[in-house]
C-alpha positions in Angstrom: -36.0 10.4 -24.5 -34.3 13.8 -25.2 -30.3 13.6 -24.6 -28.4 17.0 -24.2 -25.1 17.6 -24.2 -23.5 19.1 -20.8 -20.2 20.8 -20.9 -17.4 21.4 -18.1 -13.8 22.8 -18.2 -11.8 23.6 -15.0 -8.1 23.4 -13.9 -6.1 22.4 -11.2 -5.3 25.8 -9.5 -2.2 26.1 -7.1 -2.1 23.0 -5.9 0.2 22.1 -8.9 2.7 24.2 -6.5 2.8 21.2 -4.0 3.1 18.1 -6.4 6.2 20.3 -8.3 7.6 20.9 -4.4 7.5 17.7 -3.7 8.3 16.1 -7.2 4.6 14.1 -7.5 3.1 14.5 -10.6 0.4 11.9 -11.3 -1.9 12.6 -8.9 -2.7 16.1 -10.2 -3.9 14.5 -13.4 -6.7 12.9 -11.3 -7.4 16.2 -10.1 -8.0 17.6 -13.5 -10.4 15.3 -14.6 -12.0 15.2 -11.2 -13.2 18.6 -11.3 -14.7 18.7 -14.4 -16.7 15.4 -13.8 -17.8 16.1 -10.9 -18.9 19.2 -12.0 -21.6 18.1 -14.6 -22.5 15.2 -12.4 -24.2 18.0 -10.8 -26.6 18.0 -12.7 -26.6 14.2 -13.6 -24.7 14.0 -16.3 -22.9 11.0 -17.5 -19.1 12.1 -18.9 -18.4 10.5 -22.1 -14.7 12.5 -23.3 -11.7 14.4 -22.0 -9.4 16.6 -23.5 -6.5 18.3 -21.7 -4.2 20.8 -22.4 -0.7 21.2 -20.7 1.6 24.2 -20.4 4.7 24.0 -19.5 8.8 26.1 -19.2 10.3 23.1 -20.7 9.4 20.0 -21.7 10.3 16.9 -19.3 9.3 13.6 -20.8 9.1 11.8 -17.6 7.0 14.8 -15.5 4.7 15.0 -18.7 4.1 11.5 -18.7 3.2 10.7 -15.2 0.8 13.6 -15.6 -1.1 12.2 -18.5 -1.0 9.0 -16.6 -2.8 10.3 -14.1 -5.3 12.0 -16.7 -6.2 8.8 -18.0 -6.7 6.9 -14.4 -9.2 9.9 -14.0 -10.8 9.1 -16.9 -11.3 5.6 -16.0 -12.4 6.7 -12.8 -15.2 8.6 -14.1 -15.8 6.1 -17.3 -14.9 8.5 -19.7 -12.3 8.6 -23.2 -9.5 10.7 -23.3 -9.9 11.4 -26.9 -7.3 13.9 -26.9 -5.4 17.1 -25.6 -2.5 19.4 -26.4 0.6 20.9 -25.0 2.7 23.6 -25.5 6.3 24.9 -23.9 6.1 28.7 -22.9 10.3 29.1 -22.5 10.8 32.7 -21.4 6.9 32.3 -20.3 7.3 30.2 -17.7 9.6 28.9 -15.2 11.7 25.5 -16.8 9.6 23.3 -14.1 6.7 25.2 -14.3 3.7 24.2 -15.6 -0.1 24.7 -15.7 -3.5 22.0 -16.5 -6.4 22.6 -17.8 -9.4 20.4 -18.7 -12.8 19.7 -20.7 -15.5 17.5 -20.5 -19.0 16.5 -22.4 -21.4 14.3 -21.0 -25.1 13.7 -22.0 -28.1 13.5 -19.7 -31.4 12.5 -20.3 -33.9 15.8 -20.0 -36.7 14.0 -17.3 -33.9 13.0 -15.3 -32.1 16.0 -15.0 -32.0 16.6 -11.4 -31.6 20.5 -9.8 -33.1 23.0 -7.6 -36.7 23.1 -9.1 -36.9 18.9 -7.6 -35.6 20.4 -3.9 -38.4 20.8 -1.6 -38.7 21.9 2.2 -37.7 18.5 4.4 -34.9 16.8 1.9 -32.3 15.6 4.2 -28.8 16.5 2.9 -26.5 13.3 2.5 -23.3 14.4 2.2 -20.5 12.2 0.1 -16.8 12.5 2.2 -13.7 14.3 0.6 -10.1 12.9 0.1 -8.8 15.9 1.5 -8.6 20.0 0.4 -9.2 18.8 -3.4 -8.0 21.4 -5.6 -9.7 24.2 -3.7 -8.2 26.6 -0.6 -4.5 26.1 -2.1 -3.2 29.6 -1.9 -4.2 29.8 1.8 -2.9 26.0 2.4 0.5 26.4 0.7 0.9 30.2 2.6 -0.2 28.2 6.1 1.6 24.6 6.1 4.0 24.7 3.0 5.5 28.2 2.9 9.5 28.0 3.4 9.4 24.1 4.4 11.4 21.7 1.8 10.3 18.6 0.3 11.9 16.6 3.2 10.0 18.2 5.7 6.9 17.5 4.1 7.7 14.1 3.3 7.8 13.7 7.5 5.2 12.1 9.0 2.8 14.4 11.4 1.4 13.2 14.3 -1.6 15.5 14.3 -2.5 13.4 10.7 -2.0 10.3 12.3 1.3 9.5 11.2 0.9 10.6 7.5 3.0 12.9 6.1 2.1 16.5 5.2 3.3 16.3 1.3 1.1 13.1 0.8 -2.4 14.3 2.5 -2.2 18.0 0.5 -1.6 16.0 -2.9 -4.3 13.5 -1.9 -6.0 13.3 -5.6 -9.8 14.8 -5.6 -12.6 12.3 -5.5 -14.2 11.1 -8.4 -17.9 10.7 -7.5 -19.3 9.6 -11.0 -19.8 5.8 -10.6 -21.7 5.7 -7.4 -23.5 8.9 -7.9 -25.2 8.0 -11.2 -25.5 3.9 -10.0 -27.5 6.0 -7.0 -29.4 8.0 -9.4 -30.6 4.9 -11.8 -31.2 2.5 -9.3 -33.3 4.8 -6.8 -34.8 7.1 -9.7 -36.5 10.0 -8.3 -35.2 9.8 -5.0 -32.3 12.5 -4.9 -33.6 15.8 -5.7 -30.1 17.8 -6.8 -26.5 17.4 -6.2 -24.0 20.5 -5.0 -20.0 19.3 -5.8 -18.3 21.2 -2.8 -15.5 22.9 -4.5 -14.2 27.0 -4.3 -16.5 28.5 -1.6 -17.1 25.6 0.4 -20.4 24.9 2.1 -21.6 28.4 1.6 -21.3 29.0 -1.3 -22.1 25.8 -3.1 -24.9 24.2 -1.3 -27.0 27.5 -1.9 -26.7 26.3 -5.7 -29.3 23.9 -4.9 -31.7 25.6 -3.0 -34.7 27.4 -4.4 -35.8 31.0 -3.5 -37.7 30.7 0.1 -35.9 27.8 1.4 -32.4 27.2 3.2 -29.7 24.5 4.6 -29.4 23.6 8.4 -26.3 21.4 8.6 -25.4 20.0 11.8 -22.2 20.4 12.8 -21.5 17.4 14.9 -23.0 14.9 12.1 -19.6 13.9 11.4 -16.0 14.7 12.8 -13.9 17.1 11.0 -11.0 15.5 9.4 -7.6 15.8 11.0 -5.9 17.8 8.3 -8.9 20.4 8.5 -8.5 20.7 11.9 -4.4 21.3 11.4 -5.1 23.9 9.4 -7.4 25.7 11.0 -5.3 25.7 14.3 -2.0 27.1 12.2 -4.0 29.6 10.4 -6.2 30.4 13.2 -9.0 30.9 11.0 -12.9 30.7 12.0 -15.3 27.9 11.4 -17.3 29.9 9.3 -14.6 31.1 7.3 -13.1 27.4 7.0 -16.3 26.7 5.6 -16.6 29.6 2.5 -13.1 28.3 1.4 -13.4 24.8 2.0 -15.1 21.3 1.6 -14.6 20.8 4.9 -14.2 17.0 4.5 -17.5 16.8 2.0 -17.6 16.7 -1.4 -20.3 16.3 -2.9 -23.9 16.7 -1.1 -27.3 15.2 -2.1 -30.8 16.8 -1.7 -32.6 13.1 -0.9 -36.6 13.0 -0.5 -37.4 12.6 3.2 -39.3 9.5 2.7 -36.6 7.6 0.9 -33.6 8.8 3.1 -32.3 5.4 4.8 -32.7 3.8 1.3 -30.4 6.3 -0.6 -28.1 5.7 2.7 -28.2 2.2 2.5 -27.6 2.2 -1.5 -24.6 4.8 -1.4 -22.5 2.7 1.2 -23.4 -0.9 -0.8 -21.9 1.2 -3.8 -18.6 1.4 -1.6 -19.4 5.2 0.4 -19.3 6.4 3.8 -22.7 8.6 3.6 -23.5 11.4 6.7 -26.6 12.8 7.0 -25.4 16.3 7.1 -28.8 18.0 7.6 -31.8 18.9 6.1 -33.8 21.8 3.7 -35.6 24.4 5.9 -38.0 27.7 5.1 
């Protein structure tokens, strides 16, 4: 009825540290797209392009290609073209095996069915949509905590406290792309989720208020779901709070959905026919 055009841009952030450590360099192309989809789906937004744009000390063919790779497997994740991008060498700028990512998104929604705070009423139950991991938020605090003055074969061990996976593989674990369910969700249960918060920098406290209108609040139960094991690892080693884990992190969420009260268990059921593992998370209070 009355399309607008919704914008996003975003980068990777030190995480890029850890794939170059450990010489992976396709999964933080998924990560770049991943956060600026995700972003706009926040206000239900269908991405239709990407561009990119790639700086880097010196050019390596082979690390340049794996990360455009990964780039377009985001893309086709989320649905989107990647119509384009650029990138530049910075010799003298940057380190030769340095580099950095940055990205941009447009997406159209339809005005009615924009969903946001004004739709979030007291009693929506907060669904919450689980995480592959830290994302691409918390990094400078990860890499100080579990990567500082280890070497790419130490992190390529496996850890017993993540079940046998190794350390290098669950802190490059690509960021969730939440597109395709989330908008099959939204068009086949129209009117039934109220907003959307993507859980990225400032975790749970600082996101999920995004949502909320003036007057009302979020009660999340803690024991609604059990912390993931790489969470847990690094709030042992850092020896960090739960409340400060959860202004940094996504603590194993993200992306969480104000739902109407009345139409919880069929948001539930749809979510997990469209291949997610849903947890009611909580619910919207004075």
């Amino acid at each position: 009825e009355e399309p607008l055009m919704v914008s996003g841009t975003d980068g990777v952030g030190t995480k890029l540290k850890v794939a170059q450590l450990i010489g992976k360099h396709d999964t933080v192309g998924i990560d770049l797209v991943a956060m600026c989809v995700n972003d706009i789906l926040a206000c239900g937004a269908e991405p239709l392009f990407f561009l990119d744009y790639i700086a880097i000390g010196k050019l390596k063919k082979e690390h340049v290609a794996k990360v455009v790779g990964g780039i377009a497997e985001g893309c086709r994740q989320a649905g989107c073209a990647l119509i384009g991008g650029e990138m530049a060498e910075h010799p003298g700028v940057m380190d030769p095996d340095d580099y950095d990512l940055s990205g941009f998104t447009v997406g159209v929604v339809d005005r009615p069915k924009m969903i946001g705070p004004d739709g979030v009423v007291e009693g929506d139950v907060l669904v919450g949509l689980r995480s592959s991991g830290f994302h691409s938020n918390g990094y400078s605090l990860v890499r100080k905590v579990l990567v500082e003055g280890k070497t790419a074969e130490e992190l390529a061990a496996p850890v017993a406290e993540l079940n046998g996976e190794t350390l290098g593989d669950a802190l490059i674990a690509p960021t969730r792309i939440y597109v395709k369910p989330v908008l099959n969700c939204l068009r086949n249960l129209p009117g039934d989720v109220h907003a959307l918060a993507h859980i990225t920098g400032g975790g749970f406290i600082e996101n999920i208020p995004r949502i909320l209108p003036v007057g009302l609040a979020a009660k999340i139960d803690r024991n609604s779901y059990e912390l993931p094991p790489l969470f847990k690892e690094l709030q042992k080693r850092a020896d960090i709070s739960y409340e400060k884990m959860c202004n940094t992190f996504n603590m194993g969420i993200g992306m969480v959905l104000a739902v109407d009260r009345n139409d919880e268990e069929a948001a539930i059921k749809e979510l997990r026919a469209l291949g997610e593992d849903p947890v009611r998370l909580g619910e919207v209070v004075e």
